[in-house]
C-alpha positions as CSV (number, residue, x, y, z in Angstrom):
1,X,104.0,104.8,64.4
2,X,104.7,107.3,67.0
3,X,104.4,107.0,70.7
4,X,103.4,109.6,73.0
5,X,103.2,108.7,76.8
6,X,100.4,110.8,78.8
7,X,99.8,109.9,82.5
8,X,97.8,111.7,85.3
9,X,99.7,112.6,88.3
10,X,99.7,114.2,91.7
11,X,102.3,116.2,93.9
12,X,102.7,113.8,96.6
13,X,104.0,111.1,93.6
14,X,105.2,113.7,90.6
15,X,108.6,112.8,90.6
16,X,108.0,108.8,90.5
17,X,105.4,109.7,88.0
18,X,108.3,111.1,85.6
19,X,109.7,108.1,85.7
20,X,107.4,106.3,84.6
21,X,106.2,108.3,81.6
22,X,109.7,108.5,80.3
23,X,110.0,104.7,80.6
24,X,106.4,104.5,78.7
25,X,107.8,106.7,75.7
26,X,110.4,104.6,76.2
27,X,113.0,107.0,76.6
28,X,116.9,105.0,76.2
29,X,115.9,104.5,73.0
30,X,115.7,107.8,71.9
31,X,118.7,109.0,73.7
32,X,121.8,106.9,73.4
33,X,123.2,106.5,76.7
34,X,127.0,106.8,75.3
35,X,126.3,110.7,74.2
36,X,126.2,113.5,76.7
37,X,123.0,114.9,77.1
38,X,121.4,118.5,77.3
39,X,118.4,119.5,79.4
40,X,117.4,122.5,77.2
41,X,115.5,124.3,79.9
42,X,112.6,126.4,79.1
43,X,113.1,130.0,80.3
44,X,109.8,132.2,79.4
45,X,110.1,134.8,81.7
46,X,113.0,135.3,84.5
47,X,110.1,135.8,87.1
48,X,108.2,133.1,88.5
49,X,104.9,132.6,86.9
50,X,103.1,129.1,86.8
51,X,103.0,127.0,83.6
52,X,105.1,129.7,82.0
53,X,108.4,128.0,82.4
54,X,110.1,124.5,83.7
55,X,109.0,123.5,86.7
56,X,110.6,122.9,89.6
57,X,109.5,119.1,90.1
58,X,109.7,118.9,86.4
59,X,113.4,119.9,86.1
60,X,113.8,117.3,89.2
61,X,111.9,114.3,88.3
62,X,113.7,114.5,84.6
63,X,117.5,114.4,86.5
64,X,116.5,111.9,88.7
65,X,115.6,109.5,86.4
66,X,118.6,109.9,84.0
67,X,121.2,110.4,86.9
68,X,119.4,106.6,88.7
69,X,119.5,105.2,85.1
70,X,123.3,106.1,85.2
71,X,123.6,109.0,82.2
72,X,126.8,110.7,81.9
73,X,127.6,113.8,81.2
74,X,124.2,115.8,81.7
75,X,124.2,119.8,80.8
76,X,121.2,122.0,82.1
77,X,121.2,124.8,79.9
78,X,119.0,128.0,78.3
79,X,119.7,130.9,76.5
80,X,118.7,134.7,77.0
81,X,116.3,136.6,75.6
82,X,116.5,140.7,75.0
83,X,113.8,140.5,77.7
84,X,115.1,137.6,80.3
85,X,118.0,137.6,82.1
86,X,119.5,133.3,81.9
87,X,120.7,133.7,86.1
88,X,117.7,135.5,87.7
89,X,115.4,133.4,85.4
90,X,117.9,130.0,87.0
91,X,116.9,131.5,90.1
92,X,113.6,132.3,90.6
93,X,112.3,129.4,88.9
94,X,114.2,127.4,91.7
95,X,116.9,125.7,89.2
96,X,119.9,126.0,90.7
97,X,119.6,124.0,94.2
98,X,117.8,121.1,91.7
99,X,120.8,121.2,89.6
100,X,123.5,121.2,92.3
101,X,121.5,118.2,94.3
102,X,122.0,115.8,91.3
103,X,126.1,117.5,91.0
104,X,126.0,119.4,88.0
105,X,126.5,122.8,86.6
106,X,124.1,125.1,85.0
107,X,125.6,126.2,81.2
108,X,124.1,129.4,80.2
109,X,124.3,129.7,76.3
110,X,125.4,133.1,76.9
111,X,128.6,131.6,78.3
112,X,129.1,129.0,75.9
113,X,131.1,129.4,72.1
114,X,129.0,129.6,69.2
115,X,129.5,128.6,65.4
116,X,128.3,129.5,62.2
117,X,126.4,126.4,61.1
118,X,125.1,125.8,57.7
119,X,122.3,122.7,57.8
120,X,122.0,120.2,54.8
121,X,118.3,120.7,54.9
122,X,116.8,123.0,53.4
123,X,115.3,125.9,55.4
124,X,112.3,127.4,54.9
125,X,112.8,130.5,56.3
126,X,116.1,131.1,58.5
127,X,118.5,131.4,55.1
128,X,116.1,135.0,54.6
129,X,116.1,136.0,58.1
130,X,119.8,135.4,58.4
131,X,121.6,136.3,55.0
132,X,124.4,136.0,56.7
133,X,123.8,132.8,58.2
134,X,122.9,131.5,61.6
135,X,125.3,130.1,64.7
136,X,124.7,127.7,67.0
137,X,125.9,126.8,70.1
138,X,128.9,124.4,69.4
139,X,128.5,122.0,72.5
140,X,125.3,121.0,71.0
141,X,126.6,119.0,68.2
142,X,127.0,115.6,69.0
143,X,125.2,115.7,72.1
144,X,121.3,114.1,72.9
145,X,118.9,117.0,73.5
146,X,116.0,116.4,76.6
147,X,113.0,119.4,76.0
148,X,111.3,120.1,79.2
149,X,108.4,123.1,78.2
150,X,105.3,123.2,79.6
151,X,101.5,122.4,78.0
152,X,100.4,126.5,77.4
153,X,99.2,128.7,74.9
154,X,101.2,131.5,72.4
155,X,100.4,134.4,71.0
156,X,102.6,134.0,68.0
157,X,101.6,130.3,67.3
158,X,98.5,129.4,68.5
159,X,100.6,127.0,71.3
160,X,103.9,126.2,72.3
161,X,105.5,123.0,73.6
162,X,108.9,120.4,72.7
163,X,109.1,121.9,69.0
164,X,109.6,125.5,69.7
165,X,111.7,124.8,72.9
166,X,114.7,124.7,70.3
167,X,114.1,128.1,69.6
168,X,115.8,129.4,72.2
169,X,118.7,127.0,71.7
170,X,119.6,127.2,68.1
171,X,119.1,130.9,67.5
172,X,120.9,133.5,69.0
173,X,119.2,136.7,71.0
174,X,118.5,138.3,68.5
175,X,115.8,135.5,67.5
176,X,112.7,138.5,67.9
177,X,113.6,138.6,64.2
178,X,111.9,135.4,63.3
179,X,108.7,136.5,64.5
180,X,107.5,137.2,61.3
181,X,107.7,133.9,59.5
182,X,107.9,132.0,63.4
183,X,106.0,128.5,62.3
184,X,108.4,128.2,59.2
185,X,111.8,128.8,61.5
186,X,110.7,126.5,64.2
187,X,110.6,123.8,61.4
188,X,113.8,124.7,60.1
189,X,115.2,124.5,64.0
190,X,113.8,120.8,64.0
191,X,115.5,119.9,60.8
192,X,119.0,121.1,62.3
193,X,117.9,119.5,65.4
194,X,117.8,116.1,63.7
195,X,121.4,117.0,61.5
196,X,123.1,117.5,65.1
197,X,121.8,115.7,68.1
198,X,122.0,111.8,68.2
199,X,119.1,111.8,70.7
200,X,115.7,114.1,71.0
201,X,113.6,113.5,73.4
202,X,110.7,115.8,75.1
203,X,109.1,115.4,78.7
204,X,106.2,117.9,78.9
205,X,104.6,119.2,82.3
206,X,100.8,120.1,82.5
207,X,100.4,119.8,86.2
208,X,99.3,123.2,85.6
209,X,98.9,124.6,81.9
210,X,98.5,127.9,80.4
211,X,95.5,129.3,79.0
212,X,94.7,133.0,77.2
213,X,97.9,135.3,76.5
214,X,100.7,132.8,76.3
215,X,103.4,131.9,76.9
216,X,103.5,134.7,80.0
217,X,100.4,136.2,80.5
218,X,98.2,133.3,81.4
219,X,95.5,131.7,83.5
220,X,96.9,128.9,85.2
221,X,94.9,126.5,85.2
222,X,95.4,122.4,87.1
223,X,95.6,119.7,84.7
224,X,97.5,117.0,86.4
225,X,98.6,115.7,83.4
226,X,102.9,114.5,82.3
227,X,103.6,113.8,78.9
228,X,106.7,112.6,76.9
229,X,107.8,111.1,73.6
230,X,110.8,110.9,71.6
231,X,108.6,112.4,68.5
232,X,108.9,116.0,69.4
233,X,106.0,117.2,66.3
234,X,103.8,114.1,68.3
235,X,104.1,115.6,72.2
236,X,102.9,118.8,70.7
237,X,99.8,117.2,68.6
238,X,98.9,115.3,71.8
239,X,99.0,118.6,73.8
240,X,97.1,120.8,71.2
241,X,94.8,118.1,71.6
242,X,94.6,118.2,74.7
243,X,94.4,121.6,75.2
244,X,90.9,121.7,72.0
245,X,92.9,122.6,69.0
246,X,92.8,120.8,66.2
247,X,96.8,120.2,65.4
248,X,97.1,119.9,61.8
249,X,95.4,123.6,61.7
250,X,98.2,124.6,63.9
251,X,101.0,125.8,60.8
252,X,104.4,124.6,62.6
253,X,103.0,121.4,63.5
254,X,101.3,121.0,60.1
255,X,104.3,122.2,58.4
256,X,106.7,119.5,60.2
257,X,104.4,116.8,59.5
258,X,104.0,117.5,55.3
259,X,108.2,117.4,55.2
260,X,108.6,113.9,57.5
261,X,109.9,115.7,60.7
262,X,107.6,114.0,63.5
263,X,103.6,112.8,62.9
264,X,101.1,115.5,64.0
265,X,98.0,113.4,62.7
266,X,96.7,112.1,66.1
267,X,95.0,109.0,64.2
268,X,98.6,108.3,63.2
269,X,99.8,108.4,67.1
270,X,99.7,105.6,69.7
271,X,98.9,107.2,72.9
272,X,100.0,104.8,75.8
273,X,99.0,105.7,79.3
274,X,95.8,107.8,79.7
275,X,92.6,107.6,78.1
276,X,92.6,111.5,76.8
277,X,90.0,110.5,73.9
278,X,87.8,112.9,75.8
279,X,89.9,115.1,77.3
280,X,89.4,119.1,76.2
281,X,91.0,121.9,78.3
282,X,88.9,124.2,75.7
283,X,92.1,126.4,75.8
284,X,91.7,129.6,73.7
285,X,95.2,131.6,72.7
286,X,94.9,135.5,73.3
287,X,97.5,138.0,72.4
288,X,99.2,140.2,74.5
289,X,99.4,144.0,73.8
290,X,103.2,143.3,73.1
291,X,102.5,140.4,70.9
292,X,99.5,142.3,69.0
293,X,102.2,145.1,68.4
294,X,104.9,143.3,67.6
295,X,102.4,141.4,65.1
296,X,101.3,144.5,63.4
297,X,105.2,145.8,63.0
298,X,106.3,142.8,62.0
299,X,104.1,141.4,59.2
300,X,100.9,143.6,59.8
301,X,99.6,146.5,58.3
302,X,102.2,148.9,59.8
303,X,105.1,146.8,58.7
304,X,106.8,149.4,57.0
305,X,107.5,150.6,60.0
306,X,109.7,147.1,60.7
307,X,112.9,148.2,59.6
308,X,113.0,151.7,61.7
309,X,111.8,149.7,65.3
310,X,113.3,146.4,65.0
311,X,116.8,147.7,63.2
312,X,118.3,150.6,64.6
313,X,118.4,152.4,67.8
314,X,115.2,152.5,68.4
315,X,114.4,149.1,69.4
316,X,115.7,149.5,72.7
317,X,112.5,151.5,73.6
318,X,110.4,148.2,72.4
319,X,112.8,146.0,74.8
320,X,111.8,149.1,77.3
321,X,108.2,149.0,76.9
322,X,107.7,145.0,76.8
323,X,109.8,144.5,80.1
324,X,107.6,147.5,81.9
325,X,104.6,146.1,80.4
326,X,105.5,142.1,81.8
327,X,107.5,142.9,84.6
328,X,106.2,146.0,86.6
329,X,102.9,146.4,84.9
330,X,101.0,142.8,84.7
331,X,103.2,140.5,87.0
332,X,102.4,143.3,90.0
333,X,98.6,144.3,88.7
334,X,97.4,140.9,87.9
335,X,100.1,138.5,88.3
336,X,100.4,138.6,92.1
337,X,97.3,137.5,92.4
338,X,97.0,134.5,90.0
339,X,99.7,133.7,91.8
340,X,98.3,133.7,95.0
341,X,95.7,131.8,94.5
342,X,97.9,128.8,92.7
343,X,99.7,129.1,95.8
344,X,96.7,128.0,97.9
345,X,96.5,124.4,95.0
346,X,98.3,121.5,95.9
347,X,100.7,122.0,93.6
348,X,101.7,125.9,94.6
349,X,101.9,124.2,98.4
350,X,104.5,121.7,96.1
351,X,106.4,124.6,94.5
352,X,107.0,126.4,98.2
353,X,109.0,123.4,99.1
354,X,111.6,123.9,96.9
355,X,113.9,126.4,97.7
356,X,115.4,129.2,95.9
């Protein structure tokens, strides 16, 4: 049976809290202490917007537990998007001091060598996307993998959490592409996941989750609430959960479970920790405009337009128009404020003592 660890936590304790919900999901003996080890960070937006990305104390409670427990060889890393930048996102989600204080070195997957890889599972959907095959990052094989994303909604799955954290890790920039069959390539990303790492393990931050437009354009909203598990199709089904879905009607986590990748029937999960039997964030997922758009090019009734915006030239004016519409538009009209007023919460009064 699968094990996912939930606790309830506070600022004051957060980091002692990790600790302790890593050791309930029992954590060493999902990653093998004589591998390296990669923190694939979740980078949803460069900018600073609570529950979108890693948190600060979530990034640091993580390190501090493996670097006291005596792990080796421990790589922070992320990857770019065509709309994040990998150093200003390190940046102004306060990474980088986090990552020097424990002596290591942030890794950008745009600095690192990828490979062609061809997986012995077989793939549901990237083969299609990617006729010509797919790379990876080659430091990943070999090494344990540690997901850190955050309990929120998506516009493109219903919700998001350890399982699509690979996304960004296994696929290349040009990953918009999967958009149209998006549940299918995340299962394909957690079959290679299993072919390559010796170790997956997922710690999951809900001290303040998403709701509405995920995974950027969100109402933060305080949860108090840590999970891990070494069952990454688990952590999400706890979280959906959690957040009022029902997680065998979400179709990546459904999909995962029918082919033996993780358990994402909640009967079938021992939940150690917390009580959450009645716990309901009655989280609804929203699209964005640029997720509605993107939606209806993609795979919606003005699909035929696909191959003209997404292949050519023309695509840059999409990467134009999403990045004005996030980063000038929203963030400044509406963002500012949401973010002013998590600043006045315990844990925005958290987040201004780490610095930058």
């Amino acid at each position: 049976m699968s094990t996912v660890a939930v606790i309830k936590t506070k600022p004051e304790n957060v980091l002692e809290d990790y600790r302790k919900v890593m050791e309930l999901a029992q954590y060493k003996k999902f990653l093998p202490q004589h591998y390296e080890t990669i923190i694939k960070l979740n980078l949803s937006w460069s900018l600073y917007y609570p529950a979108c990305s890693t948190q600060p104390w979530q990034l640091d409670g993580i390190l501090k537990t493996l670097t006291e427990d005596g792990y080796k060889g421990i790589h922070p890393m992320e990857n770019e998007t065509v709309v994040t930048d990998v150093w200003k996102g390190a940046k102004l989600n306060k990474w980088l001091p986090i990552i020097k204080k424990y002596g290591l070195k942030y890794e950008p997957l745009t600095e690192v060598k990828w490979i062609p890889y061809k997986p012995k599972a077989e793939m549901l959907a990237l083969d299609e996307i990617f006729p010509e095959g797919n790379w990876i990052p080659e430091t990943f094989i070999g090494k344990n993998v540690v997901h850190p994303p955050t309990i929120k909604t998506h516009g493109h799955t219903m919700m998001t959490g350890a399982i699509k954290n690979s996304f960004g890790g296994l696929i290349t920039k040009k990953r918009h592409h999967c958009h149209k069959k998006i549940n299918e390539v995340l299962v394909d990303l957690l079959a290679i996941q299993k072919e390559i790492h010796p170790g997956i393990f997922a710690v999951m931050d809900g001290t303040v989750a998403g709701d509405g437009a995920g995974p950027r354009t969100m109402i933060p909203k305080v949860k108090n609430y840590i999970l891990a598990s070494g069952d990454q199709v688990a952590i999400d089904a706890i979280s959906a959960k959690m957040m009022g879905y029902d997680p065998m009607k979400i179709k990546f986590i459904k999909l995962a479970h029918d082919r033996g990748l993780g358990c994402g029937d909640v009967d079938q999960i021992d939940i150690v920790g917390e009580d959450i039997s009645r716990v309901n964030f009655h989280f609804s997922t929203n699209k964005s405009p640029v997720i509605f758009w993107d939606q209806m090019f993609r795979k919606g009734p003005l699909s035929f337009i696909e191959p003209l915006l997404f292949h050519t030239g023309l695509f840059k004016g999409a990467i134009f128009g999403s990045a004005f519409y996030h980063d000038y538009l929203w963030y400044n009209v509406i963002g500012r404020s949401r973010i002013q007023k998590f600043k006045k919460t315990s844990w925005g009064k958290l987040w201004k003592q780490y610095k930058y």
